[in-house]
C-alpha positions in Angstrom: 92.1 100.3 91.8 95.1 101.8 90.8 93.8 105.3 91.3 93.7 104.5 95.1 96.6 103.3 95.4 97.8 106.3 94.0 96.1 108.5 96.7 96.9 106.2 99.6 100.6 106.8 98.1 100.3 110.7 98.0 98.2 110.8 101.7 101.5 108.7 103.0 103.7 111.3 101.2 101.9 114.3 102.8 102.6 115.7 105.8 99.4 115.0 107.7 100.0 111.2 106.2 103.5 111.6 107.8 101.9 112.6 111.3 99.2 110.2 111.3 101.7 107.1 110.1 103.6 108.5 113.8 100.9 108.6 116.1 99.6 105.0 114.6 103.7 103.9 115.2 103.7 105.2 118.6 100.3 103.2 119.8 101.1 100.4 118.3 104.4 100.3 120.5 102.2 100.9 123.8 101.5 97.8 125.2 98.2 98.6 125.9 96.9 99.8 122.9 98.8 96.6 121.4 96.6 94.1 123.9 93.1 96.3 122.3 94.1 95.6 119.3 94.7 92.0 119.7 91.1 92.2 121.4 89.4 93.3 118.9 90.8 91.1 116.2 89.9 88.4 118.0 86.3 89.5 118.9 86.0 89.9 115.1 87.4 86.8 114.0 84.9 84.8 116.0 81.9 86.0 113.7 83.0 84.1 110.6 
């Protein structure tokens, strides 16, 4: 487990990791893309 972590770190560190951590920043402050989200976790948490 630890060895992912470690890779999740690195990806963060990297600059694609710092490009996708932006574009996921900048949907998740459009208020659509927030009300999807919301969506979808409620669709899924329905099917306990």
């Amino acid at each position: 487990m630890a060895g992912m972590l470690e890779r999740i770190k690195q990806f963060a560190r990297s600059p694609q990791g710092r490009r996708t951590t932006e574009q996921v920043r900048r949907a998740a402050a459009d208020p659509r893309r927030r009300a999807q989200a919301q969506q979808m976790l409620r669709k899924f948490g329905k099917r306990h």
